[in-house]
C-alpha positions, -999 to 999 in steps of 0.1 A, spaced: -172 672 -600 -166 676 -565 -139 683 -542 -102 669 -553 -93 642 -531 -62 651 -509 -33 630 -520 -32 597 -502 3 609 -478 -20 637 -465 -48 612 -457 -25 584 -438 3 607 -416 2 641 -396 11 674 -413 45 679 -402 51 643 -416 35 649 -444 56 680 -450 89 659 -441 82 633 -469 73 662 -492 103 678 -488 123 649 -485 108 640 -520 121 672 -531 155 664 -522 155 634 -536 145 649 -569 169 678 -570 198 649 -563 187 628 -594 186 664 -617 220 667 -608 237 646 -636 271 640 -618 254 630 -583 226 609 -603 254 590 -622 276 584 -589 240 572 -571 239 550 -608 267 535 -598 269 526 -563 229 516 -568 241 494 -593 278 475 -581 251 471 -547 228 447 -568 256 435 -589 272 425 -555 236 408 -540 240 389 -572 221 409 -597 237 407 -634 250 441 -645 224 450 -670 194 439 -646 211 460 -617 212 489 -639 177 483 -654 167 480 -616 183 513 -610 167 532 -642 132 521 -624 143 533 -592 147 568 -603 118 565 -627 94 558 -596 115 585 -573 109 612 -599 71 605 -604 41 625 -587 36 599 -564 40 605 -524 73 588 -510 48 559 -491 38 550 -523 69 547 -542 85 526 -515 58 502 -516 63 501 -556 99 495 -546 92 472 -523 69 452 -542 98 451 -575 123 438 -549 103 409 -537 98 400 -576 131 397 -581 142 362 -571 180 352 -575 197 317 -574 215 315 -542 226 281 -533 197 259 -536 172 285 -524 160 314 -551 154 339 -524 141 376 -530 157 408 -530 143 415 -500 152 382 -487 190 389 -496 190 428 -483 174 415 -449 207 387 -447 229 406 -456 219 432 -432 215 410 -407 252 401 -413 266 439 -413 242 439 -380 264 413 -367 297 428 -376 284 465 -360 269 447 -326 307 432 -322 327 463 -328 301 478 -302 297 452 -275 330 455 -257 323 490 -248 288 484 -236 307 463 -208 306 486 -180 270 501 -185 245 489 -158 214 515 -169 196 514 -199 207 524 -230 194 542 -262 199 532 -296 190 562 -321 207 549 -349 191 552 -383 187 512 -393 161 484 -384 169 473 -349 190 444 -357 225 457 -340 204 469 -309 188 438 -308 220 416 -308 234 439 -283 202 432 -263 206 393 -266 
């Protein structure tokens, strides 16, 4: 045979990046070996889902799968396309529309977004430069401020 192939994380991102996700990876799995901060992620992982609509037992199934991918030998890219991809195969009855998981996070995001950028706005009042947003979410808020 020849040479291993290097795992796909190595192939796509740097090696400081690489070594980020790795150890971030390993974090992640030391969390879920602790049994007391694995059951209090169990639980706010599931009352989340229950809350987006999910019945209990599914949001608990959902969360056993979670883990289940985060504990594999997979790089983190991988397992949050897995994710990903199990979220937008979950469709739930909202209304008349039976939009994904995905679908539901991104609204009700989009809502918290909303709620954030007003908090925020009135003391954005005064500044004339430009402004940085180094938050740790998807844009929305800094968007709305933008707007």
């Amino acid at each position: 045979m020849g040479q291993q192939e290097r795992p796909k994380i190595e192939q796509e991102v740097s090696p400081e990046k690489a070594e980020e996700l790795r150890l971030m990876k390993e974090r992640i799995e030391s969390s879920l070996d602790d049994e007391e901060t694995r059951a209090k992620v169990a639980s706010d992982f599931s009352y989340t889902f229950e809350q987006l609509g999910l019945p209990p037992e599914k949001a608990r199934e959902l969360c056993d799968n979670v883990f289940a991918l985060l504990k594999n030998d997979k790089p983190l890219p991988d397992i949050e396309a897995e994710i990903l991809h199990i979220f937008e195969n979950i469709k739930l009855k909202v209304g008349d529309k039976e939009p994904n998981l995905i679908e539901i996070l991104h609204e009700k995001l989009r809502d918290r977004a909303k709620i954030i950028a007003s908090q925020v706005a009135p003391h954005l009042g005064d500044v004339k430069e430009k402004a940085i947003d180094y938050g740790a979410g998807d844009g929305q808020v800094t968007q709305m401020l933008h707007d």
